[in-house]
KOLBA-166792 format. One record per residue: residue in one letter; x, y, z of N, C-alpha, C, O in turn. Coordinates in steps of 0.2 Angstrom, whole numbers, padded with zeros to 4 digits, always signed. Atoms other than C-alpha are relative to their C-alpha. Layout:
BEGIN
AXYZXYZXYZXYZ;...
//
This chain:
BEGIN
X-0005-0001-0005-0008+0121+0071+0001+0007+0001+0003+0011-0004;X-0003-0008-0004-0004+0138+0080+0005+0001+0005+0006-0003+0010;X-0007-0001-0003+0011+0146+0086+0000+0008+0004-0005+0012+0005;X-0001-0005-0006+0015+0159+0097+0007+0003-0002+0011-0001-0001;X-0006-0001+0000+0030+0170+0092+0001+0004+0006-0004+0007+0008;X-0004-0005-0002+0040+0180+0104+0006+0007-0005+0011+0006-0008;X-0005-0004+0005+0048+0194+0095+0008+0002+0002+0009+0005+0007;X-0005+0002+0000+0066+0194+0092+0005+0004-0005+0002+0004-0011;X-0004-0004+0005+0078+0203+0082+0004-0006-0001+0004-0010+0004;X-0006+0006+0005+0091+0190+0069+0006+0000+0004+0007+0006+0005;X-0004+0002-0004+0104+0185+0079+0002+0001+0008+0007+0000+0011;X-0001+0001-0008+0100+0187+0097-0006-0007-0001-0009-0009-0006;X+0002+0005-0001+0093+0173+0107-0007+0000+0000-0011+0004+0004;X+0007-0002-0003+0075+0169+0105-0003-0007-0001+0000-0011-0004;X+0005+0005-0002+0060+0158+0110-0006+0000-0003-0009+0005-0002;X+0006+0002+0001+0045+0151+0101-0003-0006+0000+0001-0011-0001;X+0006+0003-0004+0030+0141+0108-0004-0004-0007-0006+0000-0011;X+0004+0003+0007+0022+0129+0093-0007-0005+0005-0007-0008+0010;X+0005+0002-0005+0005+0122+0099-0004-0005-0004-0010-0004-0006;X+0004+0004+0006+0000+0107+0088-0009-0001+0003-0012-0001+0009;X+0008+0002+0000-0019+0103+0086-0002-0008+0003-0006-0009+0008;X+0001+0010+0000-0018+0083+0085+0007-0002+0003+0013-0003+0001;X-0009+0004-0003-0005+0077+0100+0001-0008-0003+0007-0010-0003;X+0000+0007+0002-0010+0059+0094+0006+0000-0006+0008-0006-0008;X-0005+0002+0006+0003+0063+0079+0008+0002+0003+0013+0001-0001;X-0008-0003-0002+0019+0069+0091+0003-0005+0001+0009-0004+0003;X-0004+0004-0002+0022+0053+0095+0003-0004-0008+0006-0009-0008;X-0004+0003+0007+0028+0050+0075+0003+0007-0002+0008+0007-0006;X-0007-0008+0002+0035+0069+0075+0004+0000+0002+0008+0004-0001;X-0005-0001-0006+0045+0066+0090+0006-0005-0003+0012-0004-0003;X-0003+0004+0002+0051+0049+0084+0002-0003+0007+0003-0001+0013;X-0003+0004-0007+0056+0035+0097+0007+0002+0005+0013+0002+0003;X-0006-0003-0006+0066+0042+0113+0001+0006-0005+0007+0008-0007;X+0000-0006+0003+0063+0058+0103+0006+0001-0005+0009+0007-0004;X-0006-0001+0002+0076+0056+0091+0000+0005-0007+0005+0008-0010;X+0000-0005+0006+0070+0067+0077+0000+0006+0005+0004+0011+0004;X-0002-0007-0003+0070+0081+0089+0009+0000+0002+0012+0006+0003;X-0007+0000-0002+0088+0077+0094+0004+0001-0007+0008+0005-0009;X-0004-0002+0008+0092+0076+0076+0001+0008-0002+0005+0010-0005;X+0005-0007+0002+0083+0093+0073+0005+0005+0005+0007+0010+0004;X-0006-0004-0005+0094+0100+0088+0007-0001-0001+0012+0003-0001;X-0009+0001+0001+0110+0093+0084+0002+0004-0008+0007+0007-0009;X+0000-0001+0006+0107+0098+0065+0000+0010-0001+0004+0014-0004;X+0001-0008-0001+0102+0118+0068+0002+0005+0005+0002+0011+0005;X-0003-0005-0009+0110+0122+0087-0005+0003+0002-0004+0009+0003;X+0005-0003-0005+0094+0125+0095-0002-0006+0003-0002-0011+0002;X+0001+0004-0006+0088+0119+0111-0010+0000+0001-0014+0004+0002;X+0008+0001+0001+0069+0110+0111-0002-0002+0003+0001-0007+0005;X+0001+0000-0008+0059+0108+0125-0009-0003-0003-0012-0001-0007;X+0008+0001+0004+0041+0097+0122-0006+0001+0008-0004-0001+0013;X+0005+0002-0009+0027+0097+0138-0006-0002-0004-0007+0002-0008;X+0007-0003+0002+0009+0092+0132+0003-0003-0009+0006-0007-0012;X+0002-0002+0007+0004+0098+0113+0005+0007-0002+0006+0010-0007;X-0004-0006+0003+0016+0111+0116+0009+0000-0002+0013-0004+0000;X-0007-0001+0001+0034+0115+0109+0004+0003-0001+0004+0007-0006;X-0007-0009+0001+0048+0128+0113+0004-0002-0002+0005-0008-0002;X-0005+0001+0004+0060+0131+0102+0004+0006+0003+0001+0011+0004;X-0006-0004-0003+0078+0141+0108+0005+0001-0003+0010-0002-0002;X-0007-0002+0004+0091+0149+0096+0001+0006-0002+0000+0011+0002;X-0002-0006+0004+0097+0162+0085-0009+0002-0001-0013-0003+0000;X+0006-0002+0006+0080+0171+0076+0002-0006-0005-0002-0011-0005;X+0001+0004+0007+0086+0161+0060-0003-0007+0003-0007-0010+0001;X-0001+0008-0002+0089+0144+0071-0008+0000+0000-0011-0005-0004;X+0006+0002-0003+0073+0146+0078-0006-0001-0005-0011-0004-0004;X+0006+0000+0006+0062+0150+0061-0001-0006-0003-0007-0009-0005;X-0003+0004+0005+0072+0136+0052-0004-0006+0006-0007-0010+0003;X+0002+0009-0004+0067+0121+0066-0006+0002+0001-0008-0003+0004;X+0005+0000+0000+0050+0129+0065-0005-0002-0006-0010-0005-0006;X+0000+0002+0009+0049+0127+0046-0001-0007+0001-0007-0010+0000;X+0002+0008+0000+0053+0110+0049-0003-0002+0002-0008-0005-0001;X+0006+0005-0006+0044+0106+0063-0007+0000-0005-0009-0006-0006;X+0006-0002+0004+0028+0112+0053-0001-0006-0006-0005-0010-0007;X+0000+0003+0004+0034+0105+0038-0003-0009+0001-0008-0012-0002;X+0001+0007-0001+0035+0086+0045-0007-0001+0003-0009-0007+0003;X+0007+0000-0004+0019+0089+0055-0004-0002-0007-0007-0007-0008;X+0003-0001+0003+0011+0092+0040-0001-0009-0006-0005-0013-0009;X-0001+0007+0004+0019+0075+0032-0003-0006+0003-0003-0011+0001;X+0002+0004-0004+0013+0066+0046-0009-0004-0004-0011-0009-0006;X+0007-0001+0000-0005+0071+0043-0002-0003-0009-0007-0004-0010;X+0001+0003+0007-0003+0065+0023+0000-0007-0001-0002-0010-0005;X-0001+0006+0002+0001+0049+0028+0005-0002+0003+0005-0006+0008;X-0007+0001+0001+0020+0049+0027+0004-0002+0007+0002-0001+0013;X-0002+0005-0006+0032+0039+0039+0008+0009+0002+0011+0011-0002;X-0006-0003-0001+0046+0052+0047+0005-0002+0005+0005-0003+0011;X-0004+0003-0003+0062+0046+0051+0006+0007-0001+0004+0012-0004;X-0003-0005+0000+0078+0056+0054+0004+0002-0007+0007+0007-0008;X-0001-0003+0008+0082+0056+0035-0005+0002-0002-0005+0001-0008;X+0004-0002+0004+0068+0063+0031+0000+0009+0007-0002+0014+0005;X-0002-0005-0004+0072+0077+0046+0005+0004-0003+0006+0011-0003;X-0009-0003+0005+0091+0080+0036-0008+0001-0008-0007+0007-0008;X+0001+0000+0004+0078+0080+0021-0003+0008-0001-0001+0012-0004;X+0003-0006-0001+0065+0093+0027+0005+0009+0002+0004+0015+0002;X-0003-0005-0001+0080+0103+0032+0004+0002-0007+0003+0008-0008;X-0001-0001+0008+0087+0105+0015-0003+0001-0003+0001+0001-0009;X+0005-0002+0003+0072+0108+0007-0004+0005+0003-0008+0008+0000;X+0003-0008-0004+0067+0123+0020+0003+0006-0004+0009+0006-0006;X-0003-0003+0005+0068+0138+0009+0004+0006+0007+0006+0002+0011;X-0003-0007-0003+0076+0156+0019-0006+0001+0004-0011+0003+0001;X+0006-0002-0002+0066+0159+0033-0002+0006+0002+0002+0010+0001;X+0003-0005-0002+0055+0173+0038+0002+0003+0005+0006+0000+0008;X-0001-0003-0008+0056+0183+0053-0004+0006+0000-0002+0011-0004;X+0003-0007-0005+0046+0196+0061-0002-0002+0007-0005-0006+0010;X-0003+0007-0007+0053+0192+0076+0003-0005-0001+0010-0005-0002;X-0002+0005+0002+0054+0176+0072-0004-0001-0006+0000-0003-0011;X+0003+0003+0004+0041+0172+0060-0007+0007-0006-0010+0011-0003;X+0004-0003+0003+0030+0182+0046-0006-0004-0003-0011-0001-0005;X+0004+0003+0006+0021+0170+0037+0001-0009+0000+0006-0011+0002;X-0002+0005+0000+0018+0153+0033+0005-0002-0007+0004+0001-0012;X-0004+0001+0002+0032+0144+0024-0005-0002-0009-0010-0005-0009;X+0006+0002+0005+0023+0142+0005+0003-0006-0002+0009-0006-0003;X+0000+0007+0001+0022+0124+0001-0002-0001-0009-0007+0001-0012;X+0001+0001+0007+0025+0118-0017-0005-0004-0003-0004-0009+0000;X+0004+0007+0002+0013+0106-0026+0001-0003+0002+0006-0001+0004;X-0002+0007-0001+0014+0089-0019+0003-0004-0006+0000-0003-0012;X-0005+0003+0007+0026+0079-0031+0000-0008+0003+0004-0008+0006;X-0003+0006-0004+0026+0060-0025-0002-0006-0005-0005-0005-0010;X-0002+0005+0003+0029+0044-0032-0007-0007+0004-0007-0009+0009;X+0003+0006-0005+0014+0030-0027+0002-0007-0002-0001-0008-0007;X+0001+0007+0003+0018+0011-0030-0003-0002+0007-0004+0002+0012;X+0004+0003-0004+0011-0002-0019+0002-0002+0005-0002-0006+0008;X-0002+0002-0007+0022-0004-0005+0003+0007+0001+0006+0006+0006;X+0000-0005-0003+0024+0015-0003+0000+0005-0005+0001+0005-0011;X+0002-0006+0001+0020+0034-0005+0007+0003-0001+0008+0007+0004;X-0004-0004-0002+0038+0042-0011+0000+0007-0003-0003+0009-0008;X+0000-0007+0001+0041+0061-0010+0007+0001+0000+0011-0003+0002;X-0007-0004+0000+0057+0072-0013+0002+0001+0006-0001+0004+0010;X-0001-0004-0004+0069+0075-0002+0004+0005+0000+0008+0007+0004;X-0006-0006+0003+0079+0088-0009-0004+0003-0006-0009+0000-0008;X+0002-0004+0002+0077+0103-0020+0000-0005-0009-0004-0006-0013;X-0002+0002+0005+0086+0093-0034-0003-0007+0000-0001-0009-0005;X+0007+0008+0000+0072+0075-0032-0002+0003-0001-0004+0000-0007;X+0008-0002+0001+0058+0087-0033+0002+0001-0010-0002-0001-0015;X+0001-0001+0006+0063+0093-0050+0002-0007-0004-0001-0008-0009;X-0002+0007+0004+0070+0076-0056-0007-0002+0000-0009-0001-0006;X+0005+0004+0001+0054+0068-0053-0006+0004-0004-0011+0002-0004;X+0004-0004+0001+0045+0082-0061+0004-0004-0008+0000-0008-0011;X-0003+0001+0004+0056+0078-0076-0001-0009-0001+0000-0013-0006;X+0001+0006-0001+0052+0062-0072-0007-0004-0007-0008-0009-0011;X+0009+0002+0001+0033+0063-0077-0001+0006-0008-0007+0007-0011;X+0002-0005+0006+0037+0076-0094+0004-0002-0004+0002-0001-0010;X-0003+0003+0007+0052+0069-0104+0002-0007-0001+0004-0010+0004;X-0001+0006+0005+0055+0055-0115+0006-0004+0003+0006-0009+0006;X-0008+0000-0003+0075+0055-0110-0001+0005+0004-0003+0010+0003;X-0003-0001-0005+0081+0056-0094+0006+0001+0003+0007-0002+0009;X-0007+0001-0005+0100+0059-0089+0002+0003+0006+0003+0009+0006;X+0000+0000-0008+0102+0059-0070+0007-0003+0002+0009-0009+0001;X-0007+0000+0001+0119+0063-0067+0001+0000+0009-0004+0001+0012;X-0001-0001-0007+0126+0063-0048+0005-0004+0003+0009-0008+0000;X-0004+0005-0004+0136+0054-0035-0005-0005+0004-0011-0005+0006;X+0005+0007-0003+0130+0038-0027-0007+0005+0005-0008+0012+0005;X+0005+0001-0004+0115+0038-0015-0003+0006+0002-0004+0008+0008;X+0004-0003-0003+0105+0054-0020-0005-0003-0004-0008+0002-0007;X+0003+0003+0002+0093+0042-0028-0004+0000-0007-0010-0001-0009;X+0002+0004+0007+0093+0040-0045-0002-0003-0003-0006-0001-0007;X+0001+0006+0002+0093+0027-0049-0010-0004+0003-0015-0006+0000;X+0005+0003-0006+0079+0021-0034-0008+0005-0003-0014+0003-0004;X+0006-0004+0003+0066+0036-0041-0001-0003-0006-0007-0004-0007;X+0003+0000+0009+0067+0032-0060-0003-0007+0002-0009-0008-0001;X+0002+0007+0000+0065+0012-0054-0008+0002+0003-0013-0002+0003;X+0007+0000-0004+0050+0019-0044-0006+0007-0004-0011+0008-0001;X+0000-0002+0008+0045+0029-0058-0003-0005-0005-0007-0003-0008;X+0001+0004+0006+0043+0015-0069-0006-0006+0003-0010-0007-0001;X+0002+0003+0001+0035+0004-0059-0009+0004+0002-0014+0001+0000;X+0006-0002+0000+0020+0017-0054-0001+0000-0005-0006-0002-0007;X+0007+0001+0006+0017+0017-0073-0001-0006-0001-0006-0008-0003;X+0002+0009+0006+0019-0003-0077-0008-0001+0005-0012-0005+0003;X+0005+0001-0006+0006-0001-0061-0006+0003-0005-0010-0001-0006;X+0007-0003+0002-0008+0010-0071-0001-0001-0008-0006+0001-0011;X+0000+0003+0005-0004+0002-0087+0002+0005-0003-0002+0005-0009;X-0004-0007+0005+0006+0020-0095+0004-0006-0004+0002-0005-0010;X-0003+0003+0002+0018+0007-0100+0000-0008+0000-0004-0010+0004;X+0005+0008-0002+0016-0013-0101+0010-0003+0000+0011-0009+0000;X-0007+0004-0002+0036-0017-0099+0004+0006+0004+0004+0012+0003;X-0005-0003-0002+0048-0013-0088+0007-0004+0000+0007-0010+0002;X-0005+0003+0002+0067-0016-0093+0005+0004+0002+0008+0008-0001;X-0008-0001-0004+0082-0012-0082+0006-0002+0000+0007-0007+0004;X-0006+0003+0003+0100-0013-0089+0005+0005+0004+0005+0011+0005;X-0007-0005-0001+0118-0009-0083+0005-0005-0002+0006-0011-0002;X-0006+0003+0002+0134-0012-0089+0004-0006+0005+0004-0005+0011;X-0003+0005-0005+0144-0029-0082+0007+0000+0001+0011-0004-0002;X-0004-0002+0001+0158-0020-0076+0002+0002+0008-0001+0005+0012;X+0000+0002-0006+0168-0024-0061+0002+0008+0003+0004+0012-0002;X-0004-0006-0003+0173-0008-0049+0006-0001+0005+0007+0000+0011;X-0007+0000-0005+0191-0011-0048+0003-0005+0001+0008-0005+0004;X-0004+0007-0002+0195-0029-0047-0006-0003-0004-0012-0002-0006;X+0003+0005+0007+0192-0043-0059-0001-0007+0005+0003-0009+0009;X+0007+0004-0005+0180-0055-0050+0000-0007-0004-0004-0010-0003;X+0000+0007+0005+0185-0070-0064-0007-0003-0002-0013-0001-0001;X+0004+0005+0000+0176-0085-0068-0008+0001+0006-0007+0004+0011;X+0007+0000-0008+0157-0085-0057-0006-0006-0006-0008-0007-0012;X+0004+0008+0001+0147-0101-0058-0006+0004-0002-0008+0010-0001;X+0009-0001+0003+0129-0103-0065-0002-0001-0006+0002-0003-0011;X+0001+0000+0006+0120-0102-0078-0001+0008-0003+0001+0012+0001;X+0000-0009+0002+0118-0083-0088-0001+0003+0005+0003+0006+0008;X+0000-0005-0004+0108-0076-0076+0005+0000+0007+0007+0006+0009;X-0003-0001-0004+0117-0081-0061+0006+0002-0001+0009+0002+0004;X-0006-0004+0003+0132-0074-0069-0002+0006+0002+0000+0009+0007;X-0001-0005-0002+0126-0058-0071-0005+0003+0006-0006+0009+0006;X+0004+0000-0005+0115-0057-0056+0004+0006+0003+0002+0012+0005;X-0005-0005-0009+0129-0049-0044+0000+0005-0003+0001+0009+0001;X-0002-0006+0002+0130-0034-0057-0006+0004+0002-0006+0009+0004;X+0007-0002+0000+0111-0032-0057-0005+0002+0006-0010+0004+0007;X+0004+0000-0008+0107-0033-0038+0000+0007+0003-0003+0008+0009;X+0004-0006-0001+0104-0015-0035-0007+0001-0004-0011+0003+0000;X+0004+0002+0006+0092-0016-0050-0006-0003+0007-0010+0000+0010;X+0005+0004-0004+0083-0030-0040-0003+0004+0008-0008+0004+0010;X+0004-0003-0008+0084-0020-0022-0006+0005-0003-0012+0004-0002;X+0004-0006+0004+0076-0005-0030-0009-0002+0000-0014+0000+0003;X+0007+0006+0001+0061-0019-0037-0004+0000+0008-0010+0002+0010;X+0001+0005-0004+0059-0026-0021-0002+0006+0007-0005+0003+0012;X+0001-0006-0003+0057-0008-0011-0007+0002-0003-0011+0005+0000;X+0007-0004+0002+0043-0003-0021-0007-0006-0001-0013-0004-0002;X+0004+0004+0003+0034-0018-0026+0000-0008+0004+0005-0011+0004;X-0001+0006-0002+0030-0035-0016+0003-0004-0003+0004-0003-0009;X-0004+0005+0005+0041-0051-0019-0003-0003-0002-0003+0000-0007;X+0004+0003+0004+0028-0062-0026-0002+0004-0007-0001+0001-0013;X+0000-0005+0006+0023-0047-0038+0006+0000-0004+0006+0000-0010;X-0007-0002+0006+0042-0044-0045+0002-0006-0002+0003-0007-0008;X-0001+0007+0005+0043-0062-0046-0004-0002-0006-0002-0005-0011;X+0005+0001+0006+0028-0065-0057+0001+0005-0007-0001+0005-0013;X+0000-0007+0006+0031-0050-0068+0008-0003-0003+0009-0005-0009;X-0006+0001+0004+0049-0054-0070+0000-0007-0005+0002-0007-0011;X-0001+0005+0004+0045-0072-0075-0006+0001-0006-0006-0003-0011;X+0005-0001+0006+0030-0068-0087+0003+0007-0004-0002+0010-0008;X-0004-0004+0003+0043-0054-0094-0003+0008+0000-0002+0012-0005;X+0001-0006+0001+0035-0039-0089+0004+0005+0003+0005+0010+0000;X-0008-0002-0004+0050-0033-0078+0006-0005-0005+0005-0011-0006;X-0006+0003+0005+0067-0038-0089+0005+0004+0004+0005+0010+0003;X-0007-0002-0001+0083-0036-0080+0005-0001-0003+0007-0007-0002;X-0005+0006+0001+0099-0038-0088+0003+0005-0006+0001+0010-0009;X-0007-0007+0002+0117-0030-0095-0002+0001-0007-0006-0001-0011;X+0002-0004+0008+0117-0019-0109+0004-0005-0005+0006-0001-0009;X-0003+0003+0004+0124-0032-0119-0006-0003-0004-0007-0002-0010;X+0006+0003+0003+0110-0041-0123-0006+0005-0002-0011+0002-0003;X+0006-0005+0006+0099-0024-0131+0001-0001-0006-0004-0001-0010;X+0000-0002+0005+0108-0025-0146-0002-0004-0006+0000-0010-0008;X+0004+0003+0007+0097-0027-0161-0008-0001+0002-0012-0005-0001;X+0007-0004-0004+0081-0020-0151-0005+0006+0000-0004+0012+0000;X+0004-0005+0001+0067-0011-0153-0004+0001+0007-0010-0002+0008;X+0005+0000-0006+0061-0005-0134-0005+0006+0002-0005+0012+0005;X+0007-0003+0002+0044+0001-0139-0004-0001+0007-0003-0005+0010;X+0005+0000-0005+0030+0004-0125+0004-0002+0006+0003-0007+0008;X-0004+0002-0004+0042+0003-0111+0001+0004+0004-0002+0009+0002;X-0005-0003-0006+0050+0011-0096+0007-0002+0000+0007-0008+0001;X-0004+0001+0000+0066+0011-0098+0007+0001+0003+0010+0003-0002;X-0005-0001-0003+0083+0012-0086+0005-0003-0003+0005-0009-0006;X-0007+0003-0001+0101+0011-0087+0004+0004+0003+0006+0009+0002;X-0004+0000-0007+0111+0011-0070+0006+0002-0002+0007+0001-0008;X-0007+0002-0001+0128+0015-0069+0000+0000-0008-0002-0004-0011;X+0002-0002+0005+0128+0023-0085+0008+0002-0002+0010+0001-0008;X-0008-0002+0001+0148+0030-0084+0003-0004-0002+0008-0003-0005;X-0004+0002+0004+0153+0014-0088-0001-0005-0005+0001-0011-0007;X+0000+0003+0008+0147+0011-0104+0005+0003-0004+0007+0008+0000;X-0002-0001+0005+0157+0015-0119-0005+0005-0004-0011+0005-0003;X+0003-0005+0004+0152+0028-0131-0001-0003-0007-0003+0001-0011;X+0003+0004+0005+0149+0015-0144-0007-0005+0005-0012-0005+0001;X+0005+0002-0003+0137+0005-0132-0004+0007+0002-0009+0007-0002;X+0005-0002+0000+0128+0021-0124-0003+0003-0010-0009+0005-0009;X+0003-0002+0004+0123+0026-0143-0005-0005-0003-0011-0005-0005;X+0003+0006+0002+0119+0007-0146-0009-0001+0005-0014-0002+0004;X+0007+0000-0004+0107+0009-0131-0006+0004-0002-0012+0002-0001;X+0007-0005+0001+0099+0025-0136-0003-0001-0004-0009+0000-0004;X+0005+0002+0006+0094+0020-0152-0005-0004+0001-0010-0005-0003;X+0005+0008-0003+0085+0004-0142-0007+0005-0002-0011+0004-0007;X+0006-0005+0000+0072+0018-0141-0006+0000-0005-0006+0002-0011;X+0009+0001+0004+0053+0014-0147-0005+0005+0002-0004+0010+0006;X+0007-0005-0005+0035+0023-0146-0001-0003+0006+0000-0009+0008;X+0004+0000-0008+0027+0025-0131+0005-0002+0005+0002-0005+0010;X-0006+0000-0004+0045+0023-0121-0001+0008+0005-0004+0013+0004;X-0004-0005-0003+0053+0033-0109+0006-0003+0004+0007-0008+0008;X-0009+0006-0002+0073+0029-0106+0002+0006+0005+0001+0012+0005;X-0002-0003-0007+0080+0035-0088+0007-0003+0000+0008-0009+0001;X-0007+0001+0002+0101+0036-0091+0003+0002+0007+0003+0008+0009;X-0003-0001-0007+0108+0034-0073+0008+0001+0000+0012-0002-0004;X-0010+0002+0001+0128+0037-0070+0001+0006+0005-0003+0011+0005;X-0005-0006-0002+0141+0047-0060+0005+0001-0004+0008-0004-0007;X-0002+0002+0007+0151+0054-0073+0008-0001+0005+0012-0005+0003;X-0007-0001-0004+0166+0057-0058+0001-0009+0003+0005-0009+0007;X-0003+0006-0001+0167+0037-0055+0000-0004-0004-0005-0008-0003;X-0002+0006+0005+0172+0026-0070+0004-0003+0002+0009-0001+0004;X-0005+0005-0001+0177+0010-0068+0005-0003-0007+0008-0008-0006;X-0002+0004+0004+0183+0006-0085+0006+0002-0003+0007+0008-0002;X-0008-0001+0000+0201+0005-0091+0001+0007-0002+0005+0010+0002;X-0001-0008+0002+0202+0022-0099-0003+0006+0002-0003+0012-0001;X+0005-0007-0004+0192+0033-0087-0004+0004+0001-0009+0002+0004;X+0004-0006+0001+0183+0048-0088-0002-0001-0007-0007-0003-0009;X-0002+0001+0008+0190+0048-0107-0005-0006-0002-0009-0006-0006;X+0005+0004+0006+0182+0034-0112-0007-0004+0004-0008-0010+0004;X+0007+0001-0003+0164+0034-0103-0003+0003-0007+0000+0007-0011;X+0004-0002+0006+0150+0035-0116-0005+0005+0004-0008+0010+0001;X+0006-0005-0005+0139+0044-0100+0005+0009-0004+0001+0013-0007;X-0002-0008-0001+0150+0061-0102-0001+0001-0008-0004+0006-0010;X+0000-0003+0005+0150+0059-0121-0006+0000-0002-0007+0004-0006;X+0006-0001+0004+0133+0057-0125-0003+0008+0004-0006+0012+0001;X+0001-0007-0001+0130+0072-0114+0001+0006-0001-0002+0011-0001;X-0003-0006+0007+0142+0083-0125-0006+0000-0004-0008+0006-0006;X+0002+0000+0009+0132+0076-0141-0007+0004+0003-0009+0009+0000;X+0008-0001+0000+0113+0079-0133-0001+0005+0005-0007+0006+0004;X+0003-0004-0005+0112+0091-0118-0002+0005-0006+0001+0007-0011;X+0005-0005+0006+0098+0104-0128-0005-0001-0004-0009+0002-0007;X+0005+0002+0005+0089+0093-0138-0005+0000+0002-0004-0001+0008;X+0005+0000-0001+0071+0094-0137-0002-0006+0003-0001-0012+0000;X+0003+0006+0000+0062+0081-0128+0005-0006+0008+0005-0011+0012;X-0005+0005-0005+0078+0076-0118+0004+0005+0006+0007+0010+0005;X-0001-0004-0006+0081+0083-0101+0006-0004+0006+0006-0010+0006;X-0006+0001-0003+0097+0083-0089-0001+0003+0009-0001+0009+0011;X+0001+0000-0005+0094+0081-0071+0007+0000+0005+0006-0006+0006;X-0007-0002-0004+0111+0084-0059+0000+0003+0008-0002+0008+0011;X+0002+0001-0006+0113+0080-0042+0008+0001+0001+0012+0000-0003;X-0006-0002-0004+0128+0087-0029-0001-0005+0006-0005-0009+0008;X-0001+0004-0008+0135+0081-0012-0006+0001+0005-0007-0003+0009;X+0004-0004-0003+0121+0093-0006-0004-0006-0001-0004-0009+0005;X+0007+0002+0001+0108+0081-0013+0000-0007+0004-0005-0010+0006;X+0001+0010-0005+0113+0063-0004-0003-0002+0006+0000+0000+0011;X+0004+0000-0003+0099+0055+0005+0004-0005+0005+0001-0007+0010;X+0000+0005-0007+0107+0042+0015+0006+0001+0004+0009+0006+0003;X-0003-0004-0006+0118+0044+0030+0003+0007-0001+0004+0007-0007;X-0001-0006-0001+0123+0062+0033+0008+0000-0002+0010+0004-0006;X-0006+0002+0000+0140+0055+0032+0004+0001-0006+0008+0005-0007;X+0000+0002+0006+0140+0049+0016+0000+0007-0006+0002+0006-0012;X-0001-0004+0004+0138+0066+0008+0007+0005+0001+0011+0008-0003;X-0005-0003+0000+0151+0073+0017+0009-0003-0002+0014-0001-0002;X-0005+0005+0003+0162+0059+0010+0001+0003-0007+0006+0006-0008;X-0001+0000+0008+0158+0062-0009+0001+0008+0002+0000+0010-0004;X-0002-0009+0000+0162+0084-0005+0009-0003+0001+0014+0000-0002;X-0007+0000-0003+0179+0077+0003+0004-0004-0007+0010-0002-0009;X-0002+0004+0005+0182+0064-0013+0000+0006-0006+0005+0008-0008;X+0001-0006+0008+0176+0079-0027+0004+0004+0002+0007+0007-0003;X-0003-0009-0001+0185+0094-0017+0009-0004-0002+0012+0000-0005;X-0006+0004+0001+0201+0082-0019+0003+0000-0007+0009+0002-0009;X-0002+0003+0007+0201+0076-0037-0002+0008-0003+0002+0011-0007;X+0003-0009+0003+0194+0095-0042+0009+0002+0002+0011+0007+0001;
//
């Protein structure tokens, strides 16, 4: 792809002409009724004009480097394969480093390793500064604690995480537990047998499954025990050797179950410790979460690595981050 700048000094108005090679891929850059460019306009304050193979870009100097970044960037994601939708548009935009400018532009934007996740119902990549290094961390320590507020994917990477190794045979179990602990209201009595009891705690667990791996595959694997779902209550008196290992929702264990958990720890494992420590449900709060405390006892030790997500980092609606800044700026 080549580009045409106009030259432009940092905060006057200016214009660059982008001139993709392969038009056959604008109709997945553009997105249907062009909403990734609407997004991309609404998101940076520049005005984008498409004709053809060509595309003007209209703003500040920065505006215009920064929706060119993108635009490049996701052209490029196009061309790997990858699907773009307008959370991966908010994503490209938070992973654009400080743009260049001569004029507008110096240079092209330098592109880090490729980092992605393959299982068999999809190719995932980072969409933030803080995913790239979790999944980096992902792929080099034993212990994993992956701190943050909901939905900057946590949970949903280490699950996707686990199943690329049970996929290439790195590991031959995978085993996902969270405490069975209401948020906030006591839910009594619930019919069934064991597992339909703890089902409703587990059902993020199971989406996560069912996002990476077809249903017939999660069902086979679960029922022949190579996938094991199921509350931290039932680890103890465990050795989980050769494994991938999660635990969800990790703030509300108890600081005598998380220690019960990490000792579960066998060879050839890897344990992935999910939680916010700023939402516990459990009667005594903060104060009595085992997440906060085992990260006093262990943040430094060799071997175990501490990955930590902000409001900045949350991939699902736009919204939703500016919720958990408006909740955090509050209780702070």
């Amino acid at each position: 792809m080549s580009r045409k700048p106009l030259p432009a000094r940092a905060g006057e108005r200016s214009r660059v002409e982008l001139v993709f090679e392969k038009p056959q891929m604008l109709a997945h850059l553009f997105g249907q009724y062009d909403r990734n460019l609407v997004a991309l306009e609404n998101r940076l304050g520049v005005y984008i004009t498409a004709r053809g193979n060509r595309v003007g870009l209209e703003g500040t100097a920065e505006q215009v480097a920064m929706a060119r970044d993108v635009l490049n960037d996701l052209y490029a994601r196009i061309g790997r394969g990858e699907e773009v939708d307008t959370g991966l548009v908010d994503a490209s935009i938070a992973m654009a480093a400080e743009p260049t400018l001569d004029g507008i532009v110096s240079a092209e934007r330098s592109s880090p390793p490729p980092i992605m996740i393959r299982t068999r119902k999809k190719t995932i990549v980072p969409r933030t500064p803080a995913q790239a290094h979790y999944m980096k961390e992902l792929v080099s320590n034993d212990m994993i604690f992956a701190l943050g507020p909901a939905g900057t994917g946590k949970t949903y990477l280490a699950v996707a995480q686990a199943v690329a190794q049970l996929i290439t045979g790195s590991v031959q179990r995978l085993i996902l537990s969270r405490p069975a602990v209401e948020a906030g209201e006591r839910l009594g009595f619930l019919p069934g047998d064991m597992k339909e009891k703890v089902d409703p705690y587990l059902r993020p667990l199971y989406d996560a499954l069912y996002d990476c791996l077809p249903a017939e595959q999660v069902e086979r694997r679960i029922a022949s025990g190579e996938i094991e779902i199921a509350p931290i209550a039932f680890m103890r008196g465990r050795t989980l050797g050769d494994a991938f290992v999660i635990l969800d929702e990790a703030q509300n264990t108890t600081p005598a179950q998380m220690k019960m958990f990490l000792t579960r720890f066998g060879q050839n494992s890897r344990m992935v410790i999910c939680g916010d420590p700023n939402q516990v449900d459990l009667p005594g709060g903060v104060a009595a979460s085992g997440l906060a405390d085992a990260v006093r006892r262990l943040e430094g030790l060799e071997s175990i690595a501490m990955s930590r997500f902000t409001a900045a980092d949350v991939v699902r609606h736009p919204i939703v981050g500016r919720i958990v800044e408006a909740y955090e700026g509050r209780d702070a």
